[in-house]
N, C-alpha and C positions, 0 to 999 in steps of 0.2 A: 434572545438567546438565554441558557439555564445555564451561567455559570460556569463556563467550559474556557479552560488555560492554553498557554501553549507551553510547549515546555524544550527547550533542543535539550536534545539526549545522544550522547557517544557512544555509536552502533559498533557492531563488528565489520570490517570489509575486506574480504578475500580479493586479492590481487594476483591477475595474473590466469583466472579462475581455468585451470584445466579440467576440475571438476567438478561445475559451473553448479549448483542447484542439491547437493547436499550438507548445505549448511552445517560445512564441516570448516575450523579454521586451520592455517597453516601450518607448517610442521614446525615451525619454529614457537609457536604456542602464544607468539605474539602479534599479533596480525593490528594494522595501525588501524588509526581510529578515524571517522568520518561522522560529522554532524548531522543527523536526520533530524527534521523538523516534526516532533509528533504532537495529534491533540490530544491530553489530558486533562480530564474535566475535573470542575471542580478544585481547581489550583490558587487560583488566582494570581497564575505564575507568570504571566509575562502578559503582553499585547501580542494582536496573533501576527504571523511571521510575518505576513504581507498586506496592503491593502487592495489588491487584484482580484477579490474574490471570495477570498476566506472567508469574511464576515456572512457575502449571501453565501457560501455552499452550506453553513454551518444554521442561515436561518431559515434555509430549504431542508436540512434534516430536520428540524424542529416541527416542521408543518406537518409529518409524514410522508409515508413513501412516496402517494403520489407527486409529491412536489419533488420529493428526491430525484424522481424520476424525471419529471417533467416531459419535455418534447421526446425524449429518447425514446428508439426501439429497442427489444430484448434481442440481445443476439445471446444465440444457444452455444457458441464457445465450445464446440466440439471435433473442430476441424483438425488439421496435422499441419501446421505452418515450420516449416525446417526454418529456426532464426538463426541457430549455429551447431556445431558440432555436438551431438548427442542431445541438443534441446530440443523441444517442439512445444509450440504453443497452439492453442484452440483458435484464435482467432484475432484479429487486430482491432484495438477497442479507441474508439475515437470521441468527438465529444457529441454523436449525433447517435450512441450506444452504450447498453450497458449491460452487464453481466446478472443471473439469478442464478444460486449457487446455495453449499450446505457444507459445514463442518463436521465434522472432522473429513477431511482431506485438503489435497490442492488445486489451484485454479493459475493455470498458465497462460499469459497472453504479451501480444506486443502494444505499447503504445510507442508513437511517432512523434519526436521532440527535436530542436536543435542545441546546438550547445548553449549552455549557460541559462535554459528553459527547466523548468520543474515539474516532475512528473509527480503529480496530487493524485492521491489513491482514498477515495470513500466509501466505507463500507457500515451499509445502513442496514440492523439486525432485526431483522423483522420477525425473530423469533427466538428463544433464548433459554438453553435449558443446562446446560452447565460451562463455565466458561474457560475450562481444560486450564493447562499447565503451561502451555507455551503457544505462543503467535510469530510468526516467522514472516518477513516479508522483503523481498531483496528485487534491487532494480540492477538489471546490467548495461554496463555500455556497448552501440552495437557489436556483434561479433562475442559479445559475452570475455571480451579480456578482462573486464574490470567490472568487479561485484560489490555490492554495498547492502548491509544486510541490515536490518531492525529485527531485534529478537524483544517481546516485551518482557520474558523473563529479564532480560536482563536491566529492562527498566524500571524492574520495580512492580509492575501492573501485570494485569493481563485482558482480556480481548473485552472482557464485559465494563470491566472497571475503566479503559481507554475509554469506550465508548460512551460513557455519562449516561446522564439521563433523557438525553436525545437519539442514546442508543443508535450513536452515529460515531464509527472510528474514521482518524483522518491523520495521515502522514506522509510528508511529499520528500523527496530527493531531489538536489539539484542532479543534471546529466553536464558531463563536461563534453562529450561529441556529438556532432550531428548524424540522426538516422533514427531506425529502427529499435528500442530496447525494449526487448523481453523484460519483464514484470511478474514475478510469481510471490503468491500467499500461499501459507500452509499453517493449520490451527487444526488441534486437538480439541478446541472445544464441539459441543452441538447445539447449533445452530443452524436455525436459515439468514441468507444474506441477500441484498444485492447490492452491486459493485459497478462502481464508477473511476474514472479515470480523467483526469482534467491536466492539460497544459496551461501551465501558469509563468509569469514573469517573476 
């Protein structure tokens, strides 16, 4: 692996989310805080959050894509899956799929977790031409009551810099209920990507 940190970083997370998906915060301007685990390369900032995984997801970017990829098929993520009220996601992404996609916009889907399971998001840049202003990525609990957002503005970074020089972004949330969460990115930069998703302990 090339030197790539972990780092916990205090996200924003909309509670309660009536208006689930525009990373907008509460009207009281203070909206609490929730620890997302994100990778930052080049840190030498911590050990990485787990050892379930993280070290191969992280030495399977490093191979390139196809190992990123591995056994997976491409799912085309263009369907209308109703997850809750005014969301819709493209498709439900499992560890037997994965996502091919491009920046600047967003990419909606479900992954299937239980409680106290962590839903790991990897997004390996397989092409790379300006790396925009803001990264936004929010998981919700089923039913989209409860939102947890990572903004890299606000960490400091953004989508090229997260990503190192394995040119592999990676940042998991724990879920505290059992089911269904909807999972969406949204970046300004341009790029292509492809995107993975892994249930982890």
């Amino acid at each position: 692996m090339r030197g790539r940190g972990y780092l916990v970083v205090m996200a924003m997370a909309t509670m309660a989310c009536g208006g689930c998906g525009d990373r907008s915060t509460p009207a009281d301007g203070s909206p609490p805080e929730v620890g997302v685990e994100l990778g930052l390369p080049d840190k030498g900032l911590a050990d990485l959050p787990s050892a379930d995984g993280a070290a191969a997801d992280l030495a399977a970017a490093d191979a390139g894509p196809a190992t990123f990829v591995g056994n997976r098929s491409e799912d085309p993520c263009v369907g209308a899956i109703n997850v809750c009220k005014g969301m819709v996601a493209g498709c439900t992404l499992d560890g037997q799929h994965y996502i091919r996609g491009s920046f600047p916009g967003t990419r909606k889907f479900v992954v299937t977790a239980a409680a106290g399971k962590k839903i790991r998001i990897l997004v390996y840049l397989e092409s790379k031409l300006s790396p925009g202003t803001e990264t936004d990525l929010d998981w919700f609990e089923p039913g989209c009551t409860d939102e947890k957002t990572l903004k890299l503005s606000a960490a400091g970074t953004d989508l090229f810099t997260a990503a190192g020089s394995d040119d592999t972004f990676i940042a998991e949330q724990v879920m505290k209920v059992s089911g269904d969460h909807l999972v969406t990115i949204w970046s300004d930069a341009v790029a292509k990507f492809l995107l993975r998703a892994d249930v982890v302990n």
